[in-house]
C-alpha positions as CSV (number, residue, x, y, z in Angstrom):
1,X,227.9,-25.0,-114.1
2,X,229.9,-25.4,-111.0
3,X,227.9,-28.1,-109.3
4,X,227.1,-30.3,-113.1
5,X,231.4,-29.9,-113.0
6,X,231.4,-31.4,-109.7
7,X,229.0,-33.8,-110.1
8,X,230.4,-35.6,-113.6
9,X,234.2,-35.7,-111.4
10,X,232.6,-37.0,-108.8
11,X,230.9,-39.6,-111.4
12,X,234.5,-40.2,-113.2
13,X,236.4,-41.0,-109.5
14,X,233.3,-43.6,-108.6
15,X,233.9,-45.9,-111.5
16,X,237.8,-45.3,-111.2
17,X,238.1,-46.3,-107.9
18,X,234.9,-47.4,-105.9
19,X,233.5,-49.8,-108.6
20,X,235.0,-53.4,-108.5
21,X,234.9,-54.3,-111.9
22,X,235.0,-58.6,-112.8
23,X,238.1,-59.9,-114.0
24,X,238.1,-61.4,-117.5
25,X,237.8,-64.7,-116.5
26,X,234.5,-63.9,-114.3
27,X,233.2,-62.2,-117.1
28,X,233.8,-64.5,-119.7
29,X,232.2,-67.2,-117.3
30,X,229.4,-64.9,-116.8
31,X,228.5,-64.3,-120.4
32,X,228.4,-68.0,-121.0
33,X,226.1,-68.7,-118.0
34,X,224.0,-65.6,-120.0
35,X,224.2,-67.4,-123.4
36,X,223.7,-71.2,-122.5
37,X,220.5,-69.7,-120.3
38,X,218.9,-67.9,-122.8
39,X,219.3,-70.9,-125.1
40,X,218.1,-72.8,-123.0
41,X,215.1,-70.6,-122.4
42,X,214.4,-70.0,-125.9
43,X,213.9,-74.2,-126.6
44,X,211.9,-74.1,-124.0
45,X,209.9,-71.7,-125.4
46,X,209.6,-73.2,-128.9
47,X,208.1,-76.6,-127.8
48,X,205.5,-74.9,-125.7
49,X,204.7,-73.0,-128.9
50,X,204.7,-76.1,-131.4
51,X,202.9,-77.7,-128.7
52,X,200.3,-75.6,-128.1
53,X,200.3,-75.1,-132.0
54,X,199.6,-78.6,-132.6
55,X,196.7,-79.2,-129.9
56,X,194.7,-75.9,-131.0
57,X,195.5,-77.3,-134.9
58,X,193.8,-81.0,-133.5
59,X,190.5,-79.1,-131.7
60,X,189.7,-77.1,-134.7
C-alpha cells in the first residue's frame, strides 16, 4: 500500500511542478489551429466522397 502511496504523490508533485502547462493564450491559439484543421479536413473529405460518388453513379 506503501509503494501505490508513493507512487500517486509522486504522480501529484510531477504535474504540480515538472509539467509546463500552455498559457491560455497558447491554448486558445492551439485549439483554433485544431478546429480550422479538422474543418478543413473534413471538406476535403466530402468532395472526394461526392466525387467519387458521382463517377461510380456515371459508370453504372
Amino acid at each position: 500500500m506503501k509503494k501505490i502511496l508513493k507512487q500517486l504523490k509522486e504522480i501529484r508533485d510531477e504535474f504540480l511542478h515538472k509539467v509546463t502547462w500552455p498559457s491560455w493564450d497558447e491554448l486558445v491559439e492551439s485549439s483554433i489551429v485544431v478546429a480550422v484543421a479538422s474543418v478543413i479536413i473534413a471538406i476535403v473529405i466530402l468532395v472526394m466522397d461526392l466525387a467519387s460518388q458521382g463517377l461510380v453513379s456515371f459508370i453504372y
